[in-house]
C-alpha positions as CSV (number, residue, x, y, z in Angstrom):
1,X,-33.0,-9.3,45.7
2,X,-30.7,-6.2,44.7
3,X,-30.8,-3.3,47.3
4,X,-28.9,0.3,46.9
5,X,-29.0,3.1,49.6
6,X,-29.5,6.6,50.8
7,X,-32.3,7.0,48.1
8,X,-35.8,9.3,47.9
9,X,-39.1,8.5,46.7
10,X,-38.0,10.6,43.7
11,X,-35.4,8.2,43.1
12,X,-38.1,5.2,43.1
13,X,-40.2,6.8,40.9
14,X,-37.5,7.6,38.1
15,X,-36.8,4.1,38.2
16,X,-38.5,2.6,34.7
17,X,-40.9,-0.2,34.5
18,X,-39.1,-3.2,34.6
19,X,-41.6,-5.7,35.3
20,X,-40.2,-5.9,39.0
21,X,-41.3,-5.1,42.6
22,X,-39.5,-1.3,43.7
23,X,-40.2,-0.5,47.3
24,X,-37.8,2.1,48.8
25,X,-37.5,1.1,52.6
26,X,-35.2,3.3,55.1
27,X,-33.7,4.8,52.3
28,X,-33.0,1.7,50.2
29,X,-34.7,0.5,46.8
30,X,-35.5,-2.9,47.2
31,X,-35.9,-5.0,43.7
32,X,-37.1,-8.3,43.4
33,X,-38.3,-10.4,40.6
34,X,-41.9,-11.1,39.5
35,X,-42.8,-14.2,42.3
36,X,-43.4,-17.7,41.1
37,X,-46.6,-19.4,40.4
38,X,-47.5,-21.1,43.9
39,X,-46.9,-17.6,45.2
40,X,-49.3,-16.3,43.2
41,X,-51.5,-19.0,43.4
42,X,-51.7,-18.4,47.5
43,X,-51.7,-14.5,47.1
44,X,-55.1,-14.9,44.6
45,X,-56.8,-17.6,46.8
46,X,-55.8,-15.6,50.0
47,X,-57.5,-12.3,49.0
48,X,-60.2,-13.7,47.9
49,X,-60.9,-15.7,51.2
50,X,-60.1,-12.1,52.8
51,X,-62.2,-10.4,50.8
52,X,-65.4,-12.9,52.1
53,X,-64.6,-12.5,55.4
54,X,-64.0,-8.8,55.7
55,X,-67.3,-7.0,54.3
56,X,-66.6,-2.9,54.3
57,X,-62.9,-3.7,53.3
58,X,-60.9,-3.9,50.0
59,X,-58.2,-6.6,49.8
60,X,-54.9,-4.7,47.2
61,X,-52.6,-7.5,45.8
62,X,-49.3,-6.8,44.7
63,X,-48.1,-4.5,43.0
64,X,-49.9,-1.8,44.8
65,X,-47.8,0.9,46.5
66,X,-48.3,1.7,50.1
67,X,-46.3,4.9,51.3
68,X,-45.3,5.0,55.1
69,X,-44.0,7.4,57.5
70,X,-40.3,8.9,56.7
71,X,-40.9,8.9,53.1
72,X,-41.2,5.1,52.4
73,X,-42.6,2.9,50.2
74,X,-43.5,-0.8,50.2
75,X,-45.3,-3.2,48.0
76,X,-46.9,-6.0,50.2
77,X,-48.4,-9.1,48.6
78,X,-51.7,-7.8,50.0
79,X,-52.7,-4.7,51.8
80,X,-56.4,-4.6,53.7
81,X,-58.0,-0.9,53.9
82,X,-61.8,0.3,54.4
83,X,-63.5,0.3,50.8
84,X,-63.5,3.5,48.8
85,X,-60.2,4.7,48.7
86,X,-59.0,6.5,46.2
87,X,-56.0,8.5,44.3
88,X,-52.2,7.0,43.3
89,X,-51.5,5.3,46.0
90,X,-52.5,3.6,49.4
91,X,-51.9,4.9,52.5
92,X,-52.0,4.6,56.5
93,X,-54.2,3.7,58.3
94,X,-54.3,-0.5,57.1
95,X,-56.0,-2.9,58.7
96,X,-53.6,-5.9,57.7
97,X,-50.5,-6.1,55.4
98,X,-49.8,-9.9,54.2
99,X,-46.4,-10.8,52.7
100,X,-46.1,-14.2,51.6
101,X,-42.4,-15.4,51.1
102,X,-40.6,-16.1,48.3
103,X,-37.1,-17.9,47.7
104,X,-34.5,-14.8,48.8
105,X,-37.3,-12.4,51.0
106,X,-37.1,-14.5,54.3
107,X,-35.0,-11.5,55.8
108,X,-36.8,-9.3,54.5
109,X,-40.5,-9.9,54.9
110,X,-39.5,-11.7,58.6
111,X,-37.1,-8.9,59.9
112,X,-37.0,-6.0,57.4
113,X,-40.6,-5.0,56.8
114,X,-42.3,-6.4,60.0
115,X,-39.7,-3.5,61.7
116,X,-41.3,-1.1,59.1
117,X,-45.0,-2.2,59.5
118,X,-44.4,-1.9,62.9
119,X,-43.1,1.5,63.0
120,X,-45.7,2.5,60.5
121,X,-48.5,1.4,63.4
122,X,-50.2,-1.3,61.0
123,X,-52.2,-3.2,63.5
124,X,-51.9,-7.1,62.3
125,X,-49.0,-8.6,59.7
126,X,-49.2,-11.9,58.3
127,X,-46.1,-13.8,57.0
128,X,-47.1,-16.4,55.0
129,X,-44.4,-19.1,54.5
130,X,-45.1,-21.1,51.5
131,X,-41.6,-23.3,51.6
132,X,-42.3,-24.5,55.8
133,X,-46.2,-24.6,55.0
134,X,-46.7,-22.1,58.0
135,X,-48.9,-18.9,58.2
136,X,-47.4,-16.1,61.1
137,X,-50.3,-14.3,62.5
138,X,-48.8,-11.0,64.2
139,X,-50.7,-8.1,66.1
140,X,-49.2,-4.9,67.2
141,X,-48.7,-4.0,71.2
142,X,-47.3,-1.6,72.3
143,X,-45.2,-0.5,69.3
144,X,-44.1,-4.2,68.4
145,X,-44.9,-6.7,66.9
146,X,-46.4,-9.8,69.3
147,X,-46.9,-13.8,67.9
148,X,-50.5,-14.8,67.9
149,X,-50.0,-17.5,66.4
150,X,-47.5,-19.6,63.7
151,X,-49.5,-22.6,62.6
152,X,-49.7,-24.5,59.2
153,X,-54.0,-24.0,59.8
154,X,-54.6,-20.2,61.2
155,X,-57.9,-19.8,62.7
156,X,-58.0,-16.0,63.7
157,X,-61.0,-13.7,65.2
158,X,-58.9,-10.5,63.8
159,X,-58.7,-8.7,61.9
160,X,-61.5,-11.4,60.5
161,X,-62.8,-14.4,61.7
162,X,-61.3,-16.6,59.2
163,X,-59.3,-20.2,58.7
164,X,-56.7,-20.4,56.3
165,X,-55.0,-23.4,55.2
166,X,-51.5,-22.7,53.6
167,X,-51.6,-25.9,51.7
168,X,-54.2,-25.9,50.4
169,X,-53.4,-21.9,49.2
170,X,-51.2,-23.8,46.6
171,X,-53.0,-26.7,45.9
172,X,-53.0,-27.0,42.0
């Protein structure tokens, strides 16, 4: 992951199409490289599960751009919203933002974007943890972030009633 600071949305969109993820997060472009296979493996299985048990919602997978407050931009894995939005880009309000990690993103998806999220008011963040085989199911109170549960089986009622087995995410 290659970050440079003090940069505008106008500097993320000059950047050219390199085949990489380009999120510009307080003030630093964040690059990483296309994810691996199991990643997207989990990332396809998981939005499809998402999109059974959430009817009335559209599940984005990566790369889709979400802007935030204070001129920010991320790229989450996948982004839940109410069906029928249109234009560029997503934004605010989001049901659930997903990130599922990759080799090098630990910080960043564990401390870096769950600040952001947070900030940006985005009720539930999952972390999905393909190395350790463990989904983190967080909800917003009160401005932060609060563990609902960290479990390698997640059985949620929200923002779905679903179960989602991370192994079997990358099963082949």
């Amino acid at each position: 992951m290659l970050t440079a600071t003090g940069l505008t949305l106008a500097d993320l969109e000059a950047l050219p199409a390199d085949g990489r993820r380009h999120e510009l997060i307080g003030g630093a472009i964040v690059m990483t490289p296309a994810p691996e296979l199991a990643h997207q493996r989990a990332s396809r299985r998981l939005q499809r599960s998402l999109e059974d048990a959430l009817p009335g919602m559209e599940v984005w997978d990566a790369p889709v751009d979400l802007d935030l407050p204070d001129g920010q931009r991320a790229q989450p894995d996948l982004v839940v919203v109410e069906r029928g939005r249109s234009g560029a880009r997503l934004t605010l309000p989001v049901a659930l933002v997903v990130e599922i990690v990759s080799p090098g993103s630990t910080t960043h998806d564990r401390v870096t974007k769950r600040a952001t999220y947070a900030a940006a008011g985005i009720a539930w963040y999952w972390i999905v943890d393909l190395p350790r085989l463990v989904i983190t199911c967080l909800v917003l109170r009160e401005g932060a972030y609060e563990l609902l549960a960290e479990a390698p089986v997640l059985r949620t009622e929200g923002p779905a009633t679903i179960e989602i087995d991370v192994a079997a995410l990358i099963e082949p």
